[in-house]
C-alpha positions as CSV (number, residue, x, y, z in Angstrom):
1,X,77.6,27.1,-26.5
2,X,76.8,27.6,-22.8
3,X,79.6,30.1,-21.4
4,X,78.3,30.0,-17.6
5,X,80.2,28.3,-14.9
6,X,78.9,25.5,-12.5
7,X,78.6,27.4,-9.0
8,X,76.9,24.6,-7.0
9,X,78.4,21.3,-7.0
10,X,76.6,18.0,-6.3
11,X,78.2,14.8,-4.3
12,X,75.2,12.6,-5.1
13,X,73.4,12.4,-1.6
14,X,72.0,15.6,-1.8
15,X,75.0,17.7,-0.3
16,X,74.9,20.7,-2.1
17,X,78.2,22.6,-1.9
18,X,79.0,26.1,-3.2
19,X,81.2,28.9,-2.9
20,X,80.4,31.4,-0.3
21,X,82.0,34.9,-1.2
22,X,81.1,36.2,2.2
23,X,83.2,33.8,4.4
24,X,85.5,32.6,2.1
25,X,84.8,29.2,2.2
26,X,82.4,26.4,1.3
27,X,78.9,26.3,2.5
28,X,76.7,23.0,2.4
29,X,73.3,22.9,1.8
30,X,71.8,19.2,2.1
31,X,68.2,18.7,0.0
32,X,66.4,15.9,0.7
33,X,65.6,14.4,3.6
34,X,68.2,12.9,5.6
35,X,67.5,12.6,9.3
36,X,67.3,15.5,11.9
37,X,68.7,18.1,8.4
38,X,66.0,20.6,6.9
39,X,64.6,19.8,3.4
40,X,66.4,22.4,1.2
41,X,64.9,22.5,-2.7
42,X,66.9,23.1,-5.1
43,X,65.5,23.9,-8.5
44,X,68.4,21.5,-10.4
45,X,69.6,24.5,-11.7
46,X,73.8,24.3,-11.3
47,X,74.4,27.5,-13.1
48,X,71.8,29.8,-11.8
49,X,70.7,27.8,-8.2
50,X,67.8,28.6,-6.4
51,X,67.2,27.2,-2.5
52,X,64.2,27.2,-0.4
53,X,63.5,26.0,3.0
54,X,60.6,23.2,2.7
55,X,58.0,25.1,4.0
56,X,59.7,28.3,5.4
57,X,60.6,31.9,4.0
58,X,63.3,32.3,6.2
59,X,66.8,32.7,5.2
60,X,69.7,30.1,5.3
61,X,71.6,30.5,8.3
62,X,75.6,29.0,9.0
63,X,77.8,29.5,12.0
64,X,81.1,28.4,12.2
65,X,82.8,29.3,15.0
66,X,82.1,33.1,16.1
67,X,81.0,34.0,12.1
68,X,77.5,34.0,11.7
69,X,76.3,33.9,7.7
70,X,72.4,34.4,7.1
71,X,71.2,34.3,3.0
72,X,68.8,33.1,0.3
73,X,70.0,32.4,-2.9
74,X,67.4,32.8,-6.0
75,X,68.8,32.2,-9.3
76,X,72.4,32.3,-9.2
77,X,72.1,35.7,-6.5
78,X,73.4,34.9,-2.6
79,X,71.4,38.1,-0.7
80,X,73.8,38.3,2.6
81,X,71.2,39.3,5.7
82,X,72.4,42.4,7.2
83,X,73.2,40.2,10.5
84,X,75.8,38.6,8.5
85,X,79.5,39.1,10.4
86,X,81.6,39.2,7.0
87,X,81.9,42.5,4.9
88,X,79.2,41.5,2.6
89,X,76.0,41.7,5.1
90,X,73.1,43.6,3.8
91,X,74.6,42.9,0.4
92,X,73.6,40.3,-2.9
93,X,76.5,38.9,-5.3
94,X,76.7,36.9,-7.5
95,X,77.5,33.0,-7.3
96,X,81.4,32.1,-8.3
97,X,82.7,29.0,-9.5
98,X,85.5,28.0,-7.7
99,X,87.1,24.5,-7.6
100,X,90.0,25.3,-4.7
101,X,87.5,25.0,-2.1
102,X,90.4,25.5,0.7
103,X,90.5,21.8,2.4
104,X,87.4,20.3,0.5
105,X,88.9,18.3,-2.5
106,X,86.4,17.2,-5.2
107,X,86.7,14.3,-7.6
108,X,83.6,13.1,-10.2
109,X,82.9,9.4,-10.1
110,X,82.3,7.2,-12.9
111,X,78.4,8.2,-12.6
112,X,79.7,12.1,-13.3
113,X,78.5,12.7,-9.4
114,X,81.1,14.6,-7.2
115,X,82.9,13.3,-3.8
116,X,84.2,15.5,-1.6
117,X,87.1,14.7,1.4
118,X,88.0,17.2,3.8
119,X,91.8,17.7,4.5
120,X,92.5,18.0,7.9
């Protein structure tokens, strides 16, 4: 019996959401190509992730607002870039499940893929 919990959820078009201890909030990663976005692989693991930048070494990086969250995340391990403004830069944790993704709601489809709506 597998006792590990899901930490990166899927919507179907390649939006891959997770849990980001750091912020406290939901990151996005999109893989595939989709327009103007980068091409983020993702090794289909949703227990132990890994993410890569098609092409690129360098580290994910999200800002939202005046918080600024650089990281890579190889197998199931977020490493936080010490330029990171939460209380986790310079340091690596491991991935969490977590389902109260404060205003993203997720519900599975018939096809087991998950949709997500942001409350506003």
């Amino acid at each position: 019996m597998n006792y590990e919990k899901i930490v990166v959820k899927d919507n179907g078009d390649g939006k891959m959401f997770f849990w980001c201890s750091g912020c406290g909030c939901a990151h996005i990663l999109q893989t595939g190509k989709r327009g103007q976005y980068a091409n983020h692989i993702f090794n289909e693991d949703y227990y132990k992730p890994t993410f890569k930048l098609e092409n690129s070494l360098m580290p994910f990086t999200i800002v939202i607002g005046k918080n600024h969250c650089a990281f890579t995340i190889t197998n199931g391990i977020i490493t936080y870039r010490p330029e990171c403004t939460h209380h986790l830069a310079g340091h690596s944790t491991e991935m969490r499940e977590r389902w109260d993704w404060g205003g993203i709601i997720f519900t599975k489809n018939d096809e087991g893929n998950f949709n997500y709506e942001i409350q506003k």
